[in-house]
C-alpha positions in Angstrom: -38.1 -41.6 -89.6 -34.5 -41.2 -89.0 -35.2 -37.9 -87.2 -37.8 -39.9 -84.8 -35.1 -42.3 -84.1 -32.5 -40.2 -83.6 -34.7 -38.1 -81.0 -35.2 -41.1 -79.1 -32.3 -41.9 -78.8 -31.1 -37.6 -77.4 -33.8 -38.4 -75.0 -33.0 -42.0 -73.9 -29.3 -40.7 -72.9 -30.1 -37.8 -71.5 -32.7 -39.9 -69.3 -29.5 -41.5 -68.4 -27.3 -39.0 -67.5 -29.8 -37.5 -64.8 -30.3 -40.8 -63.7 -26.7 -41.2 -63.2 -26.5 -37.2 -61.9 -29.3 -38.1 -59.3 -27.5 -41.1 -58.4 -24.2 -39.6 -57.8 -26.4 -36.9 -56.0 -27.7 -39.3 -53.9 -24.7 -40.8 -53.4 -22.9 -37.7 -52.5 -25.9 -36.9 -49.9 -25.5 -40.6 -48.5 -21.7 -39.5 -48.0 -22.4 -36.3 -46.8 -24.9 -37.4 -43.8 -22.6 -40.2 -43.0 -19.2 -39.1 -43.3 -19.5 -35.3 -42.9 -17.7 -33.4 -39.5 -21.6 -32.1 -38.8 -24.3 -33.6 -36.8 -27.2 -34.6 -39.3 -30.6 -35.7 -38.9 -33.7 -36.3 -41.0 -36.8 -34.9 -39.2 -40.5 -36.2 -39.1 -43.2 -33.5 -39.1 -43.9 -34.8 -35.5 -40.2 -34.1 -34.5 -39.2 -37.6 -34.2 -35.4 -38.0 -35.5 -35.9 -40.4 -38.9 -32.6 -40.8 -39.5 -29.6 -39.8 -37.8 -25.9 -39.8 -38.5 -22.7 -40.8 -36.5 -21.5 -37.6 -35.9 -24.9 -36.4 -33.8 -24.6 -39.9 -32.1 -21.3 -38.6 -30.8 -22.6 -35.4 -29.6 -25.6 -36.6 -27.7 -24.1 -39.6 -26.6 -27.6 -41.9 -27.9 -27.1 -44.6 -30.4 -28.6 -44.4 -33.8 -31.2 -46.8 -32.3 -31.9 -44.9 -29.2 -32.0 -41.7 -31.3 -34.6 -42.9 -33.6 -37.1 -43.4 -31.1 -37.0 -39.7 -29.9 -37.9 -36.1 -31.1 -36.0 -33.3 -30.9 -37.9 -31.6 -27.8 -36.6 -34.7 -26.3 -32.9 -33.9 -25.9 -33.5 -29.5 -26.1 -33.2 -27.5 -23.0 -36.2 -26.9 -21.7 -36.0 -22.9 -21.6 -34.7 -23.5 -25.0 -37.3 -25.4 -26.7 -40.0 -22.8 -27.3 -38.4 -20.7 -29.7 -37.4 -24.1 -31.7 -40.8 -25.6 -31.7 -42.4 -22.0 -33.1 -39.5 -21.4 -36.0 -40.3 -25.5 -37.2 -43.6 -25.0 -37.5 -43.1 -22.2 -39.7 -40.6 -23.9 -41.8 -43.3 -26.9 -42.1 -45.8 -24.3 -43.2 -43.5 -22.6 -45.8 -43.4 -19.7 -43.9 -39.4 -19.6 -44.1 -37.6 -21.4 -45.8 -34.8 -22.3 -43.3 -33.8 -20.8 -40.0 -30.3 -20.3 -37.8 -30.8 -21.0 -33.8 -28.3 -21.6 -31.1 -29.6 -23.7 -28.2 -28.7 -25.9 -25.7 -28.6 -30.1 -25.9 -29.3 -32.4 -22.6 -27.1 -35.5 -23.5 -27.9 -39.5 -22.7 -25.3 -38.4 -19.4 -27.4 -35.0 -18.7 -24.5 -33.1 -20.0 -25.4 -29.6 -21.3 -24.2 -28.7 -24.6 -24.4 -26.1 -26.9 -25.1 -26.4 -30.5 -26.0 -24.2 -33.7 -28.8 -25.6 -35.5 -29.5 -24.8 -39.2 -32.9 -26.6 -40.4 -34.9 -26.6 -43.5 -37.5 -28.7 -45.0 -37.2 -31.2 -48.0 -40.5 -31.3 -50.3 -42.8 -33.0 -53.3 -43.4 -32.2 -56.3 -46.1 -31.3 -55.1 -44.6 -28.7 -52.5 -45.6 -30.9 -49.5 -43.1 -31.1 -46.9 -41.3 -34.7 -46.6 -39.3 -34.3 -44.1 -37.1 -31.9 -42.2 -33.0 -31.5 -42.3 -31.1 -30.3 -39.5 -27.4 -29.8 -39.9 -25.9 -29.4 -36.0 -22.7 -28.0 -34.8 -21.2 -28.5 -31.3 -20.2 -25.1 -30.4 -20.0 -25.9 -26.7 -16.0 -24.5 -26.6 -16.8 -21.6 -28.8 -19.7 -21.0 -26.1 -17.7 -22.0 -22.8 -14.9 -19.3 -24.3 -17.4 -16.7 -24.8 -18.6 -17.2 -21.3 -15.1 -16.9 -19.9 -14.7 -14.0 -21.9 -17.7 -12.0 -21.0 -16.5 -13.0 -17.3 -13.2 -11.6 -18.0 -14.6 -8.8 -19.3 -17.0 -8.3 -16.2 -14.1 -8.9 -14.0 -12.3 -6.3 -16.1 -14.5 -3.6 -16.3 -14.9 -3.8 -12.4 -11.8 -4.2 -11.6 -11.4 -0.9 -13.5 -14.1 0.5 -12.4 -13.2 0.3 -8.7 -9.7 1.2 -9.1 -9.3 3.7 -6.7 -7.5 6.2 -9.7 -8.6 7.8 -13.2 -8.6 5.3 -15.9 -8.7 6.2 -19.6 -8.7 4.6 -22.8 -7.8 6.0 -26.0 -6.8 6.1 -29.7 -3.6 6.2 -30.3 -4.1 8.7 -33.5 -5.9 11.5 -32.1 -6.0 11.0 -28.3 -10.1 10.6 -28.4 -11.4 8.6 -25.1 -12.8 5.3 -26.0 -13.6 4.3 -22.2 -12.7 5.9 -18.5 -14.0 4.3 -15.3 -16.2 6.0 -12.5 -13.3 7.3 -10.7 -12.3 9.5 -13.9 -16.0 10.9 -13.7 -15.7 11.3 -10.0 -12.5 13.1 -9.9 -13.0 15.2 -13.4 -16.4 16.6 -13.0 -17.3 15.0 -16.3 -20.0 12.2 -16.8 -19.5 9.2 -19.1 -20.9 10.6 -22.4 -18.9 13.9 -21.6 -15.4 12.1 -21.5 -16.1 10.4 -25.2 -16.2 13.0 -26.5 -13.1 14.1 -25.4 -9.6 13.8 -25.8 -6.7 13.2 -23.4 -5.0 17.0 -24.0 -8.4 18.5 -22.9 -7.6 18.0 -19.4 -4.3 19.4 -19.8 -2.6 22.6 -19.0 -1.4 24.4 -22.0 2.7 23.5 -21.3 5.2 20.8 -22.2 2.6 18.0 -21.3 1.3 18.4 -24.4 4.6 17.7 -25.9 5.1 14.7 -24.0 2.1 13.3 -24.5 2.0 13.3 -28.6 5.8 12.2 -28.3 4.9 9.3 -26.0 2.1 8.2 -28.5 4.6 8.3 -31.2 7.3 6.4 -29.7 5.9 3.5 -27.5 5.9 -0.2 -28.1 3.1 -2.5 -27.4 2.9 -3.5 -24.0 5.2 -0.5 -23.1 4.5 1.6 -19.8 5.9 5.5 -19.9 5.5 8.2 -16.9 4.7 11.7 -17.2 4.0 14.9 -14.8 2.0 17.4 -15.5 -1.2 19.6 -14.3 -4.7 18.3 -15.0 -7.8 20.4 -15.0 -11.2 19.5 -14.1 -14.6 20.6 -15.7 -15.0 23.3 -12.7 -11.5 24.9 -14.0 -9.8 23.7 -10.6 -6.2 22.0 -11.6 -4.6 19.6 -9.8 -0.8 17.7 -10.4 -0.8 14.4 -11.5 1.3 11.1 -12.4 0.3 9.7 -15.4 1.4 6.2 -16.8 0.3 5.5 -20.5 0.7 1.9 -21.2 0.0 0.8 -25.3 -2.0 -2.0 -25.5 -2.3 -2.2 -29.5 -2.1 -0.5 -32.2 -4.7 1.6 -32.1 -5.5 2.0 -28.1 -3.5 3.0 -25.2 -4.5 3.3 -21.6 -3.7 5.9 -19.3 -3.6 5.8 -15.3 -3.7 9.3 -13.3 -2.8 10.1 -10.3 -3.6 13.0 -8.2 -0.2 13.9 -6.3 -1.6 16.8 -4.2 -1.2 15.0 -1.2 2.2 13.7 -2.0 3.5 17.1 -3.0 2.5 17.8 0.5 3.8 15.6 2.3 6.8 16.2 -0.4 7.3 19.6 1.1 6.6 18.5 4.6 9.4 16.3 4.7 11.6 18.5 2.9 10.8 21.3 5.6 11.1 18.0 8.7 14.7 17.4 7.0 15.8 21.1 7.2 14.4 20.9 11.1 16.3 17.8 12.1 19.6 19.0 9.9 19.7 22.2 11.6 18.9 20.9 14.6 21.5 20.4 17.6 20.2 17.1 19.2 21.2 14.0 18.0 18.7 12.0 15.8 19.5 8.7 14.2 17.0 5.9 12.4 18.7 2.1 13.7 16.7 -1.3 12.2 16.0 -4.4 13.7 19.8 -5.5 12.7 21.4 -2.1 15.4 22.3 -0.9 11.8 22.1 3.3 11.8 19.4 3.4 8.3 19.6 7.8 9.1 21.6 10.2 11.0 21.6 13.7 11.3 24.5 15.9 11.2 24.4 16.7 14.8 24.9 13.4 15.5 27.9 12.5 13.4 29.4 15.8 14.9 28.9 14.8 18.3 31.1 11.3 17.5 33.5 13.1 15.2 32.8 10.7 12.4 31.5 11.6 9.2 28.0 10.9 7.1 29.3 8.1 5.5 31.1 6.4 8.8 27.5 6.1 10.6 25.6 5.3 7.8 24.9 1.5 7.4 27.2 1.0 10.2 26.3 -1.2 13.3 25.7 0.9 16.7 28.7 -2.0 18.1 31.0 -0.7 15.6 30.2 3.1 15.6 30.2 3.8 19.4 31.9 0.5 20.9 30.7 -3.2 21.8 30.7 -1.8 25.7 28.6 0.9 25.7 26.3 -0.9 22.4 25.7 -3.9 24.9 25.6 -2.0 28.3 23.3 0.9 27.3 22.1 0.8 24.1 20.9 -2.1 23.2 18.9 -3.4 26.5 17.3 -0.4 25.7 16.8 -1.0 22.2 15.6 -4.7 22.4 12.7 -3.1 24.7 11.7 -0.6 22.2 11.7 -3.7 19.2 9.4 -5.1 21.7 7.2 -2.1 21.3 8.1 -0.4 24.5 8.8 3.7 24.7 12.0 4.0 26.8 13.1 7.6 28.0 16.6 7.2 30.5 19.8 9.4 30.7 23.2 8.3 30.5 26.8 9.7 30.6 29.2 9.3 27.7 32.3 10.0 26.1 32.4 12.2 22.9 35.7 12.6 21.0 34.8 16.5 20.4 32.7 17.5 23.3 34.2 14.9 25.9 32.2 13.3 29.0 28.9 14.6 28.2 25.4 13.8 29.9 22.3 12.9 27.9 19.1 12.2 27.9 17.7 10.0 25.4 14.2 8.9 23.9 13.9 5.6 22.2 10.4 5.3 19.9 9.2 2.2 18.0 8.8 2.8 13.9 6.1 0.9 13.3 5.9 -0.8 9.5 2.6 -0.1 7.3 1.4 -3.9 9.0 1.9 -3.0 12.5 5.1 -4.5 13.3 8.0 -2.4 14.5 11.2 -2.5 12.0 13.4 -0.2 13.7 13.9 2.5 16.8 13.9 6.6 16.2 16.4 7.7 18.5 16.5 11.6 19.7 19.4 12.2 22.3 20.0 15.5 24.0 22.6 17.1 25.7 21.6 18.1 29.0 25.6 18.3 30.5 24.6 21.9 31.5 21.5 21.3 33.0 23.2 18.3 34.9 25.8 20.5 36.1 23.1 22.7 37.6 21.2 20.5 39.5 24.0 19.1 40.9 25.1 22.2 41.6 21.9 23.0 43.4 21.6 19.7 45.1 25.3 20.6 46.5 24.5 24.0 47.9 21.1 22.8 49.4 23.7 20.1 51.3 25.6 23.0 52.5 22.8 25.3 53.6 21.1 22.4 55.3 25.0 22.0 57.1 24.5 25.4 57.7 21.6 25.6 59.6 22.5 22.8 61.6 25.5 24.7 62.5 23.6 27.8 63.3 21.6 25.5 65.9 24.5 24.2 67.5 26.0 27.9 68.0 22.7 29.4 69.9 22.9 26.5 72.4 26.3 26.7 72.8 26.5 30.5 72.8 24.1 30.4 75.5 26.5 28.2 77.6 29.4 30.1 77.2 27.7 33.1 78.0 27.1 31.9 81.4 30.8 30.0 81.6 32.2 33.5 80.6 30.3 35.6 83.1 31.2 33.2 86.3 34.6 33.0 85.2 35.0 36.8 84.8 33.3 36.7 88.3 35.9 34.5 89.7 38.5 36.5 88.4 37.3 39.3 90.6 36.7 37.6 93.6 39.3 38.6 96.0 39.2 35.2 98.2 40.8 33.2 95.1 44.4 31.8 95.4 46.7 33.0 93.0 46.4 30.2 91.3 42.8 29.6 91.5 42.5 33.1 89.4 44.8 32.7 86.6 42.7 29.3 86.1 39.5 31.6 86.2 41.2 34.3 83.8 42.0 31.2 81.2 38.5 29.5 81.2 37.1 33.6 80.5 39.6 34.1 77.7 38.6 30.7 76.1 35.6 31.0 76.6 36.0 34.6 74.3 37.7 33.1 71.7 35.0 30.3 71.2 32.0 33.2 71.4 34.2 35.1 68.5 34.6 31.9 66.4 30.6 31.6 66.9 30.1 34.9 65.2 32.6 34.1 62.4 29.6 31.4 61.6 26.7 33.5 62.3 28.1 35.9 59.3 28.1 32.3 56.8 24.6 33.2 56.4 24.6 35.5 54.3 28.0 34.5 52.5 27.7 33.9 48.6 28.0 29.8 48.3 30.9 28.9 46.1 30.4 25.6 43.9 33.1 23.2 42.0 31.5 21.9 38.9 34.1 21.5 36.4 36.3 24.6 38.2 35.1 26.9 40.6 32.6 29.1 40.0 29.5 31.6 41.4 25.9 29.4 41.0 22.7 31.5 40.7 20.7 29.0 42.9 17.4 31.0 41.5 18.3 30.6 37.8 19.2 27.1 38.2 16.0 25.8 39.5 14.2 27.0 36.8 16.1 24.6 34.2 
């Protein structure tokens, strides 16, 4: 009897303490729903909200009163509400026992957010479904975030891809491509699935780029940029030289930019040879910017002024060849090359070394990579010689056309005296003349001798060498001079 009692009374308190468990369960859940950081809602097997909490209020911007007198399909995204509908009515069946989406919310304000759903079903005893629970996260920044990223990312990858040089990406332990843009494939010969497989010393020359490029991976910081040259080789065996900047971006991945430097070993070379040209040359060349400040200067040049390198160089034209001949000749003729304008003219000047020289100088516009000119390539060239000559020539074509002139005069005047010398000799002879009549007679004939002998004297300049004064008397070769 005791035992019967004292079963009853095991039974009676353990009655109690799952009352008091369910209770505190309940209680807990009641907290839960209310109080908890997620959205929560009690589900009806026609989708109408049964109970909602404060938290999905929030979200959707409905009151608890509002929200109770819709369904879910009522506040999902249209495109989104399918694949919701379909997973509920298999959780209602039993068919799963929960399920994960991610789908879109229209709030009261037609908002759109995102949220992650996670629903199952609360059931009988009898295994009949009561009602639904859905536990709802805002993920609308997580979502926003991604969509920035996968923008980014889009941005990046053709920004990359229409750089207009190689791009690779690889691991920093053993040099294996992770990614290379279209340019890489263009350039290389190799396709996409080609390069990664790859690694960055299989498009290297066997040398000291090797080197450089394991001690580079060894030594670099994050975020660190470090240039190289070497020779590259692509998948037709053809090698070209190329600039390479590696640039760490982690721990495990480094990037690498190439550039092929054909053409700028060129044009390398081409200058080099364009530098030996103007260097050896003996005109005067000089580079003056919009400021009349000499930016270049050959040697010729700093000859010519017997100045040195350093006494041109970043000197004003005022200060190197005087304020008088900077604003009478030079720089009228500068301002109209700034403006755009070619100028060609020739000028005399005084060297220190070569003394008054004459020249003949080209002024071209440099024009700047946007079109606008930035300074004025001067070329001068002494032309004193040629000068000389054609002065020279101008001179003796004075003298010849004198000349002939001259000649001119003497046929008509030889003519003349001819007949004054005959009647005068005539006179002299005739026997009827005074005395004094005939001596008259004999001095008119002997003048009249003397002037046809001082004729002759210019008959024979003709073909007399013409003598010219340029600088100190000296024989011209007329022929040799036109030809300058």
């Amino acid at each position: 009897m005791r035992d019967v009692r004292d079963s009853k009374e095991q039974f009676r308190e353990a009655t109690e303490r799952m009352v008091r468990k369910l209770g505190e369960s309940e209680e807990c859940f009641r907290r839960i729903f209310e109080e908890g950081p997620l959205g929560m809602a009690l589900v009806g097997q026609d989708y109408r909200f049964l109970q909602v909490n404060n938290r999905l209020c929030e979200m959707v911007g409905y009151t608890e009163t509002e929200l109770t007198q819709l369904g879910f399909p009522d506040i999902t995204y249209p495109e989104d509400l399918a694949k919701d509908v379909e997973q509920a009515e298999q959780l209602f069946r039993g068919e799963i026992p929960f399920y994960h989406i991610e789908k879109r919310y229209v709030t009261k304000g037609q908002d759109i957010i995102w949220i992650h759903l996670t629903a199952s079903v609360v059931r009988d005893e009898q295994g009949e479904p009561l009602y639904g629970l859905a536990m709802i996260k805002d993920i609308t920044d997580r979502k926003w975030s991604e969509e920035v990223l996968r923008r980014s990312e889009n941005k990046y990858r053709t920004l990359i891809n229409e750089f207009p040089c190689p791009i690779f990406v690889s691991r920093m332990d053993d040099f294996v491509f992770t990614e290379v843009n279209d340019r890489a494939c263009a350039n290389y010969g190799y396709s996409r699935e080609e390069f990664l497989k790859m690694n960055i010393l299989d498009l290297e020359i066997d040398g000291p780029l090797h080197e450089q490029v394991r001690n580079v991976y060894d030594e670099m910081e994050i975020g660190q940029v470090v240039e190289v040259h070497g020779t590259n080789r692509r998948k037709d065996g053809s090698t070209f030289p190329v600039h390479v900047r590696f640039n760490k971006l982690d721990d495990e991945l480094a990037l690498a930019v190439v550039r092929d430097v054909t053409e700028l070993r060129r044009a390398e070379e081409a200058l080099r040879k364009y530098e030996s040209m103007v260097s050896a040359s003996r005109d005067l060349m000089v580079f003056v910017d919009s400021t009349y400040t000499y930016q270049a200067v050959n040697p010729a040049y700093c000859e010519a002024l017997g100045k040195t390198h350093e006494e041109v160089l970043g000197h004003t034209v005022a200060s190197v060849l005087g304020e008088k001949f900077f604003e009478t000749t030079a720089k009228p003729n500068m301002d109209r090359c700034l403006a755009g304008e070619r100028m060609n003219f020739e000028f005399w000047w005084d060297l220190p070394v070569l003394g008054h020289r004459h020249a003949d100088a080209r002024y071209d516009p440099f024009y700047d990579a946007d079109g606008s000119v930035s300074g004025v390539l001067v070329h001068i060239r002494d032309t004193t010689d040629r000068k000389q000559a054609e002065d020279a020539l101008r001179e003796a074509r004075r003298m010849e056309a004198i000349l002939q002139i001259a000649l001119t005069m003497k046929h008509h005047v030889n003519n003349e005296l001819t007949t004054i010398l005959t009647n005068s000799q005539s006179l002299v002879s005739e026997g009827s003349l005074t005395e004094e009549q005939r001596e008259l007679a004999q001095e008119i004939s002997d003048a009249a001798w003397r002037i046809t002998k001082d004729l002759k004297k210019i008959r024979n300049l003709k073909t007399a060498p013409l003598v010219a004064s340029v600088g100190g008397p000296k024989m011209v070769d007329l022929g040799a001079a036109t030809t300058h």
